[in-house]
Chimera marker file (.cmm) of the C-alpha trace (Angstrom):
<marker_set name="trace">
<marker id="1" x="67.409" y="33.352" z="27.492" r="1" g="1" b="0" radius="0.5"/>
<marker id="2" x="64.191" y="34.769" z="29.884" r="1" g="1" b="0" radius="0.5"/>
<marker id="3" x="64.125" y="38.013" z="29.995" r="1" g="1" b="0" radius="0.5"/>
<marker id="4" x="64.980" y="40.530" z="32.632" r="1" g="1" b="0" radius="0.5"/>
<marker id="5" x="62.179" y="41.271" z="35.072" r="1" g="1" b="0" radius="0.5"/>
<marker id="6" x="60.942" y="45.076" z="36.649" r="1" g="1" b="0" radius="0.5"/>
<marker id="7" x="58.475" y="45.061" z="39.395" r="1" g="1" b="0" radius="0.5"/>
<marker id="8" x="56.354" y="48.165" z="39.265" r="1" g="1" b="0" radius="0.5"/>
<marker id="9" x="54.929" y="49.481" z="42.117" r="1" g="1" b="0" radius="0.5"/>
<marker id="10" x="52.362" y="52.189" z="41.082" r="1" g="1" b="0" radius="0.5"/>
<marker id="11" x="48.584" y="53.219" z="41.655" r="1" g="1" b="0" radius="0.5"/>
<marker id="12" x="48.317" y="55.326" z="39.023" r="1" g="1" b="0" radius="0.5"/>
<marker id="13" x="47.012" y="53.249" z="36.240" r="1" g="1" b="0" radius="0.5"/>
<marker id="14" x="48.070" y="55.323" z="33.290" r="1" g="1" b="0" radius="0.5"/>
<marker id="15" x="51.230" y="54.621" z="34.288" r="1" g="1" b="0" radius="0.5"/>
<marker id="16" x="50.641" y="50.918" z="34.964" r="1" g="1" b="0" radius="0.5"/>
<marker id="17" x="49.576" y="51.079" z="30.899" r="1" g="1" b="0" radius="0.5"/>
<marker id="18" x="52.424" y="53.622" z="29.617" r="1" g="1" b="0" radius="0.5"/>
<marker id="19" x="55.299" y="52.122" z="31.250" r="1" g="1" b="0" radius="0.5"/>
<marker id="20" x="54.992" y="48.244" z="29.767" r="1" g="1" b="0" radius="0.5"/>
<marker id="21" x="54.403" y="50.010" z="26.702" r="1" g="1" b="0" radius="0.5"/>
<marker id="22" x="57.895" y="50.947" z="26.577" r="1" g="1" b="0" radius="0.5"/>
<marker id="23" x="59.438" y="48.332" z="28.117" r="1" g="1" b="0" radius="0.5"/>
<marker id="24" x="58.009" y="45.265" z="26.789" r="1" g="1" b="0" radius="0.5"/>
<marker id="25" x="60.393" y="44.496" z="23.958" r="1" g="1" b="0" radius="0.5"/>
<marker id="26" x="63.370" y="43.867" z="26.652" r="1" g="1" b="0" radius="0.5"/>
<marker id="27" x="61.636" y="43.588" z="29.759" r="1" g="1" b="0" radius="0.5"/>
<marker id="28" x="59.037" y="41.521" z="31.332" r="1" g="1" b="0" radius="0.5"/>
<marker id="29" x="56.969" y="43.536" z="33.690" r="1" g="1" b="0" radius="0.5"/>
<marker id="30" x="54.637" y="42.607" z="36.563" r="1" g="1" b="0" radius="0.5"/>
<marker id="31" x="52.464" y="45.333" z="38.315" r="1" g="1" b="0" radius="0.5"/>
<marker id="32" x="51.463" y="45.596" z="41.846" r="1" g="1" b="0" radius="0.5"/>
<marker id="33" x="49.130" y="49.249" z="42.714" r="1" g="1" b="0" radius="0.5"/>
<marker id="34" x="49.597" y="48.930" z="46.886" r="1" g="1" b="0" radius="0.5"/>
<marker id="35" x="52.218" y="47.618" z="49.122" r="1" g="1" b="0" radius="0.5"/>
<marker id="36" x="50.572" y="45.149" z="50.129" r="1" g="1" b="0" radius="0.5"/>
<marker id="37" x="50.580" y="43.198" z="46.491" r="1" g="1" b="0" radius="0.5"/>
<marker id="38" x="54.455" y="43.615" z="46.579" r="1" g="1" b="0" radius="0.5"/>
<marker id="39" x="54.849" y="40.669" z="48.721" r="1" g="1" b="0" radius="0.5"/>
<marker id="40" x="53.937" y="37.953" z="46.342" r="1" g="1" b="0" radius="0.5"/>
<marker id="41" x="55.022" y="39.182" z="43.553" r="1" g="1" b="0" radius="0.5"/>
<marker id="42" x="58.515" y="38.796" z="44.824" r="1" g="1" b="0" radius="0.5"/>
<marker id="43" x="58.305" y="35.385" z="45.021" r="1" g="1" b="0" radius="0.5"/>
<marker id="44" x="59.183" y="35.569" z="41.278" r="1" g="1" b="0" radius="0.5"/>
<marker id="45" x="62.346" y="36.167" z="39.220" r="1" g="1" b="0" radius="0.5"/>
<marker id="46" x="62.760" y="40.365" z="39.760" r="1" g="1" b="0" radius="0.5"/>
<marker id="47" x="65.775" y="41.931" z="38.208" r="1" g="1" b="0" radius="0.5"/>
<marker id="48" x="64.666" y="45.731" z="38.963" r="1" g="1" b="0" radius="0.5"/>
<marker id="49" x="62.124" y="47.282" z="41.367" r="1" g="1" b="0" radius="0.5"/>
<marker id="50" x="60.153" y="50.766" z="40.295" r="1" g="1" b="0" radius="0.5"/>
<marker id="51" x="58.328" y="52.058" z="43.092" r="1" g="1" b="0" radius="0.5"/>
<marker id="52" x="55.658" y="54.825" z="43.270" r="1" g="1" b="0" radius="0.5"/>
<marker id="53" x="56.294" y="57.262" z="46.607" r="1" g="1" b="0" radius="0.5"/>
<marker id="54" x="52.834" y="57.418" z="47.316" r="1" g="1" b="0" radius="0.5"/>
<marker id="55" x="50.893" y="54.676" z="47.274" r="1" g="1" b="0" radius="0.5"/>
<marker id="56" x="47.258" y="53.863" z="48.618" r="1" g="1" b="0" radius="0.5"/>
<marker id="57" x="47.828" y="51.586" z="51.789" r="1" g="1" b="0" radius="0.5"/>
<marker id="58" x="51.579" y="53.369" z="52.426" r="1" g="1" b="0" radius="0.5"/>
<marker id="59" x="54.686" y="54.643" z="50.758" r="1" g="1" b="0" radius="0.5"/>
<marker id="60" x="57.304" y="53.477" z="48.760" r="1" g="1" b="0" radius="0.5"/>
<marker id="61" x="60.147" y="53.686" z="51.618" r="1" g="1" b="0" radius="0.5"/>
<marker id="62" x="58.179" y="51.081" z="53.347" r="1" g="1" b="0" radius="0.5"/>
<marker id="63" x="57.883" y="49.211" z="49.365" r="1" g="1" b="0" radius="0.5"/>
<marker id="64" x="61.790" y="49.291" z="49.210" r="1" g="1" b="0" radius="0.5"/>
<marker id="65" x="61.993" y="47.645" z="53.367" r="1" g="1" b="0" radius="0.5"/>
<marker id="66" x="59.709" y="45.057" z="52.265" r="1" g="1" b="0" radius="0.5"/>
<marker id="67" x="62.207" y="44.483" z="49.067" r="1" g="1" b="0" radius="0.5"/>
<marker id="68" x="64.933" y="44.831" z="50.607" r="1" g="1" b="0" radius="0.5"/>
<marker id="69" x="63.635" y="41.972" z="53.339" r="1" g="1" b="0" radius="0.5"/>
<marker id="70" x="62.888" y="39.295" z="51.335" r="1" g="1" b="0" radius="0.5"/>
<marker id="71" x="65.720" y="40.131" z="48.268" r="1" g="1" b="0" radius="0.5"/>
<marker id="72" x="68.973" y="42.454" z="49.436" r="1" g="1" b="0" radius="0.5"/>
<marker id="73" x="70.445" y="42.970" z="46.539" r="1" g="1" b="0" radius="0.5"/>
<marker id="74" x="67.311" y="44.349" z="43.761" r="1" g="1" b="0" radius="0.5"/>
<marker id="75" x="67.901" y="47.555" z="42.547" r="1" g="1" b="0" radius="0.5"/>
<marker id="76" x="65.246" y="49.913" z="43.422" r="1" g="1" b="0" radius="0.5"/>
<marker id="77" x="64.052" y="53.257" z="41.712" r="1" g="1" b="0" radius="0.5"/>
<marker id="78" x="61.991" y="55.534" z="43.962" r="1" g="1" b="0" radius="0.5"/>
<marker id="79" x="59.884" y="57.327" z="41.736" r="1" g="1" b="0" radius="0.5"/>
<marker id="80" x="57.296" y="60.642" z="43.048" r="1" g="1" b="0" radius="0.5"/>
<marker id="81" x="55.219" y="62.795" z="40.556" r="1" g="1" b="0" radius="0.5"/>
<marker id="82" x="55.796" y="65.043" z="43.763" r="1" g="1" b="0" radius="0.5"/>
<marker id="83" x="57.377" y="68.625" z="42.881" r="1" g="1" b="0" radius="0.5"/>
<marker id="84" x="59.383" y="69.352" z="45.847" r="1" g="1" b="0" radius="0.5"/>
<link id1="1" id2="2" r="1" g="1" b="0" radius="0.2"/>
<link id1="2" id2="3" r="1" g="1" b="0" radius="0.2"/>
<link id1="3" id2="4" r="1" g="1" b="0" radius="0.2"/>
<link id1="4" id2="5" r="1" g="1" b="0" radius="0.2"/>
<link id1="5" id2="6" r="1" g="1" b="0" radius="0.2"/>
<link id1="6" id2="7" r="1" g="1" b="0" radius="0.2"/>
<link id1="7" id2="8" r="1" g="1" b="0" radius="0.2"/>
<link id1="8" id2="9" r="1" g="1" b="0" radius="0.2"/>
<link id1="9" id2="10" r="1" g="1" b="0" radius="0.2"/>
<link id1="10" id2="11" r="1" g="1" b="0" radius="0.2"/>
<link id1="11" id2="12" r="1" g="1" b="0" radius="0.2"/>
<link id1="12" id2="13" r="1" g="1" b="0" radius="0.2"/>
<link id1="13" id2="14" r="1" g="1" b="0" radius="0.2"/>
<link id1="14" id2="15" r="1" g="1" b="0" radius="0.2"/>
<link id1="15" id2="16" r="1" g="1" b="0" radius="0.2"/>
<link id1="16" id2="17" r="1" g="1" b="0" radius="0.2"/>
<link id1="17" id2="18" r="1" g="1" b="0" radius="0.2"/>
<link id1="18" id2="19" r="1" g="1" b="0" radius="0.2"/>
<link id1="19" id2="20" r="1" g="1" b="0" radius="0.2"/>
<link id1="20" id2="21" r="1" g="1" b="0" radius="0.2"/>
<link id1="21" id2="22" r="1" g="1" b="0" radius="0.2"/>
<link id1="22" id2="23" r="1" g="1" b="0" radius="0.2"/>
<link id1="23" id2="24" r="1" g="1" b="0" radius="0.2"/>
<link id1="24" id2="25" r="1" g="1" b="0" radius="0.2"/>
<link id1="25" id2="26" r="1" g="1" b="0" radius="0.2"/>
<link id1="26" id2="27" r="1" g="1" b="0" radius="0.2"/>
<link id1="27" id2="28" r="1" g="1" b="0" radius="0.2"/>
<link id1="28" id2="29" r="1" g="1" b="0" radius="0.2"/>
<link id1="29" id2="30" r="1" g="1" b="0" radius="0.2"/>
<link id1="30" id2="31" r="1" g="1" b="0" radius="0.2"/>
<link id1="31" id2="32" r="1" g="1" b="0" radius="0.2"/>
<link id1="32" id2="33" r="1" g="1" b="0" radius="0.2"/>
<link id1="33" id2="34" r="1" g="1" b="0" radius="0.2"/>
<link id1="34" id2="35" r="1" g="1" b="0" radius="0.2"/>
<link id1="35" id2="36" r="1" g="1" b="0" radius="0.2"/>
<link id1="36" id2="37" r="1" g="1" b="0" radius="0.2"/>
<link id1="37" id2="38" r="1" g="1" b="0" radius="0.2"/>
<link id1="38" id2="39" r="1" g="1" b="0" radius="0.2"/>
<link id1="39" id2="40" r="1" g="1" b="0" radius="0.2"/>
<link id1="40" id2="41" r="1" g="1" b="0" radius="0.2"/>
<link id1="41" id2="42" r="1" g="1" b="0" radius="0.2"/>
<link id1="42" id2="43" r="1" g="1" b="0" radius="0.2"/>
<link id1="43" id2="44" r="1" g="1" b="0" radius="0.2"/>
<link id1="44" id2="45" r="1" g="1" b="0" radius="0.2"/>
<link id1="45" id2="46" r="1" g="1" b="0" radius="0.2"/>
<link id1="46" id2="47" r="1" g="1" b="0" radius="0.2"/>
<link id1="47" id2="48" r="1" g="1" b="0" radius="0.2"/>
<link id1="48" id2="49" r="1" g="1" b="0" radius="0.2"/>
<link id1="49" id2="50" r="1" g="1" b="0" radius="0.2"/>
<link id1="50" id2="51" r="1" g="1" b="0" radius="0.2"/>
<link id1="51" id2="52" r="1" g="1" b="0" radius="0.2"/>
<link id1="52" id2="53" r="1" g="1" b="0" radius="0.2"/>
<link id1="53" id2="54" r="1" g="1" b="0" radius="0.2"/>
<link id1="54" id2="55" r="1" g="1" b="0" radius="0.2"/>
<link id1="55" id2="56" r="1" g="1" b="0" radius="0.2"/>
<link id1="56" id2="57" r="1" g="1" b="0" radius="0.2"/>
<link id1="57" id2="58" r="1" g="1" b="0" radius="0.2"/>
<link id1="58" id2="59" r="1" g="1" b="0" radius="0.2"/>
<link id1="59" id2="60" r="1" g="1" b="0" radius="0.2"/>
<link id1="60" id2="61" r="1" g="1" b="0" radius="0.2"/>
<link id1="61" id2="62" r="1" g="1" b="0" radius="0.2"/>
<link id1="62" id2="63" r="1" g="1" b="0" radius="0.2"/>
<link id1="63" id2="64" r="1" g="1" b="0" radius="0.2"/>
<link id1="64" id2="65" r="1" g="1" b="0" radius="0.2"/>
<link id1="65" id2="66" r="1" g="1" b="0" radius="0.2"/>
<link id1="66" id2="67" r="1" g="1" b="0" radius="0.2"/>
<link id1="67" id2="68" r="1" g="1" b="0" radius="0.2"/>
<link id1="68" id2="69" r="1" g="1" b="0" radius="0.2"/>
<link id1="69" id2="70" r="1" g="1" b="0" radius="0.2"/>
<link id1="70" id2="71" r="1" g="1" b="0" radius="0.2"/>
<link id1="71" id2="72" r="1" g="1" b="0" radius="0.2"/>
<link id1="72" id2="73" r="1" g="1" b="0" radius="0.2"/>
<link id1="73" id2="74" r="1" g="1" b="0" radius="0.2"/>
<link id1="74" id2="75" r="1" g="1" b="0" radius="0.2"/>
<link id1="75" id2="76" r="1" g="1" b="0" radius="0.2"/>
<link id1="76" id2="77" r="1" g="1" b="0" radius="0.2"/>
<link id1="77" id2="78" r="1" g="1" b="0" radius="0.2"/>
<link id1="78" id2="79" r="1" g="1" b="0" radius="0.2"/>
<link id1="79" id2="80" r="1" g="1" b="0" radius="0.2"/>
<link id1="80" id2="81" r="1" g="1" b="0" radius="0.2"/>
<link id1="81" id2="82" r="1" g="1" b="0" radius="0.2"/>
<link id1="82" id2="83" r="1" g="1" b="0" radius="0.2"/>
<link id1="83" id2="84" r="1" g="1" b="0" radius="0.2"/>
</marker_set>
């Protein structure tokens, strides 16, 4: 049985590191750090999208359009280290 993919979405690469970490045993995980990287990477098998707010060439509303275009139906997590 494959196991369950999560597309990250993140610049930050601390989190790009921590958040396999902790995932790794259950999940496969494939990083992308702009919006632009998103694209090809959902050619693949994605069971989950977490997406970064802010992001270097956009934001993660437009991450989630460009998910929701090419695959409907992904879950998607809109994550900001943003206070307010």
């Amino acid at each position: 049985m494959r196991k369950k993919t999560i597309l990250l979405v993140e610049d930050d690469e601390v989190v790009q590191d921590v958040v396999p970490l902790h995932l790794e045993n259950k999940y496969r995980v494939v990083t992308a750090s702009s919006c632009s990287a998103v694209k090809d990477l959902l050619l693949e098998d994605i069971d989950l999208a977490i997406v970064d707010y802010s992001l270097p060439d956009g934001n993660g509303f437009e991450v989630v359009n460009i998910v929701r275009t090419a695959k409907p139906y992904l879950p998607a997590i809109l994550m900001t280290a943003y206070s307010n």
